[in-house]
N, C-alpha and C positions, 0 to 999 in steps of 0.2 A: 497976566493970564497963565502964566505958563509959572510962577512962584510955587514956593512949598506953600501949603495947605491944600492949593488946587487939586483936583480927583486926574485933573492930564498931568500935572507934575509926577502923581505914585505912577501913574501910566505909563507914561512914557520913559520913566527913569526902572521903571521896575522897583520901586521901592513898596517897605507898607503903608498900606492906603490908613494906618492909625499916626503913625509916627514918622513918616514917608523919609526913614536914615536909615531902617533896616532892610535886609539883601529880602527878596520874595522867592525868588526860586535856588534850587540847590545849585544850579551850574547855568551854561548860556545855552539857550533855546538851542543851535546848531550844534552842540556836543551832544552827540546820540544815545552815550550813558547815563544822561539825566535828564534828557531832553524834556520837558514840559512838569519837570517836577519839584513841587511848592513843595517848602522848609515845612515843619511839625509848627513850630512858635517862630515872632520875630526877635532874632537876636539883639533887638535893642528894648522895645517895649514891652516880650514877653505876648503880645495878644497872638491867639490862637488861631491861622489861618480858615483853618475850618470849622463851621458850624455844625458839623452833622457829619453820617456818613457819606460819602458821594455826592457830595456839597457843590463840588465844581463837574458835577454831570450837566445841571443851567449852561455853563460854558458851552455848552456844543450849539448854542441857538446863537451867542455872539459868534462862534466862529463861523459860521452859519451867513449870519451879514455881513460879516466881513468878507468872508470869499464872493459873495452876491457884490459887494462894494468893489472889490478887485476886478473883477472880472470886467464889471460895468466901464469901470476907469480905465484897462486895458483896451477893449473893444471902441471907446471913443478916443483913445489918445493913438491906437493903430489907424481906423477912420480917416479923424484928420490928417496924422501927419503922412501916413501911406494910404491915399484913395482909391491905388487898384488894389490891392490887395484880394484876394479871394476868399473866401467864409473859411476853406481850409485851413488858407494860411492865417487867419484871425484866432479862428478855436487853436490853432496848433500852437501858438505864443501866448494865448491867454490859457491854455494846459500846461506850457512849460514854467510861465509866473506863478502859478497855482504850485506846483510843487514846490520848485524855487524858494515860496516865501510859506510856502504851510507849515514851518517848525514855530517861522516868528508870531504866524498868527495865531497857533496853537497859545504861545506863550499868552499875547498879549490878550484873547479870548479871558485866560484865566486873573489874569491879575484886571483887566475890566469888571470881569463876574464879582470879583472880589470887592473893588471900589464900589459896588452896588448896594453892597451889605454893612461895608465898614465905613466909617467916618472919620476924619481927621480931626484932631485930639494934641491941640498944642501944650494943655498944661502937663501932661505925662512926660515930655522931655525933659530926658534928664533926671528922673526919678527913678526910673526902673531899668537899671543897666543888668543885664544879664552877666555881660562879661566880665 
C-alpha cells in the first residue's frame, strides 16, 4: 500500500509523483525561506512540476479539506478524551493545531494537487538523470 508507484508513497514521502526519487520541494515545509516552494523540474526525471501558470492555485481547495479534516479530528479526539472541556477550550486547541501544522499542510495540499495530474511512470527510471 504504501510501495513506490503508489500516489501515498510520492505523498507522503514528498517525492515526484512521476518518478517518486526526486526531491518535490526546495527545502522542508517548516524552513520559512522556502517554505511551500516546489522545484522548477525533478531532479531525477526531468518532468516539469507545473502545468501552467498558477497551476498549484487548485491546491487551496485541498488545503481547504485538509484543515476541515484537522479540525473535525481535533474536536472529537478533545470530546472523547476530555468531556468537560468547554467550546472555548475546544476552538482554542484546534486554532493552536491549525497553526501548529499549516506549513505541513500547505506542503502536502501541493504535492497532493500534484499526484492528481501526474502519474507514475516506472519505465523512465533510470534513463533520464539530470545530474
Amino acid at each position: 500500500m504504501l510501495g513506490k508507484g503508489t500516489k501515498l508513497y510520492s505523498i507522503l514521502r514528498m517525492k515526484c509523483p512521476q518518478c517518486h526519487e526526486g526531491t518535490f520541494f526546495e527545502g522542508h515545509p517548516y524552513r520559512f525561506s522556502t517554505m511551500g516552494e516546489v522545484k522548477k523540474r525533478c531532479p531525477k526525471c526531468n518532468l516539469k512540476y507545473s502545468k501552467e501558470p498558477s497551476f498549484y492555485a487548485g491546491s487551496y481547495y485541498v488545503v481547504y479539506a485538509l484543515g476541515v479534516a484537522l479540525m473535525v479530528t481535533v474536536w472529537g479526539l478533545i470530546a472523547i478524551v476530555f468531556p468537560d472541556f468547554g467550546p472555548g477550550t475546544i476552538l482554542s486547541s484546534i486554532f493552536i493545531f491549525l497553526i501548529l501544522l499549516s506549513p505541513a499542510m500547505y506542503a502536502l495540499s501541493k504535492i497532493i494537487w500534484a499526484n492528481f495530474f501526474f502519474n507514475y511512470k516506472k519505465a523512465i527510471i533510470g534513463k533520464k538523470d539530470v545530474n
